[in-house]
C-alpha positions, 0 to 999 in steps of 0.5 A: 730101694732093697728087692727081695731076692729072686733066687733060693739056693737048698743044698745038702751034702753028705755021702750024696750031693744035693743041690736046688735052686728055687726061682722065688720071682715067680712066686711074686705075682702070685704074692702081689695077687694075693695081696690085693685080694686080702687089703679089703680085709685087712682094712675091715680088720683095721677098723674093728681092731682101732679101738684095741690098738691093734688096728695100727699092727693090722695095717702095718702088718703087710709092708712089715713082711714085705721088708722082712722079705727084702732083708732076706737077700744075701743071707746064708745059713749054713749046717753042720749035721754030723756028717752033712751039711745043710746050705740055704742061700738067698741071692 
């Protein structure tokens, strides 16, 4: 099974060097909260949504984002500014 990835690298570098790393795991229990608050929700929307054909999206919609989000481990964008450079990195 494929995790998201638990750490998020930001640097800038240019005249100054600027580097952040972002600990993303301890966004996942606020996530993991989040979501269980919200299913009433999403079902209720599900039901009213059926007869459009949206009802399905509406249900699909959170393990949708959550295998956007594991697809992210690994990715690096990389910028070239001019003169700087913009790095963003998920490990």
């Amino acid at each position: 099974m494929n995790y998201p990835p638990p750490l998020m690298r930001l640097g800038i570098y240019g005249r100054r060097r600027f580097s952040l790393w972002l600990p993303l795991f301890l966004l996942w229990p606020v996530a993991a909260a989040l979501a269980i608050v919200l299913a009433p929700l999403v079902l209720l929307a599900a039901l009213v949504l059926r007869p459009l054909v949206w009802g399905k999206l509406a249900l699909l919609s959170g393990p949708m984002f959550f295998g956007v989000l594991c697809a992210l481990r690994g990715l690096e964008v990389n910028l070239n500014l001019g003169s700087r450079v913009l790095l963003m990195s998920f490990k």
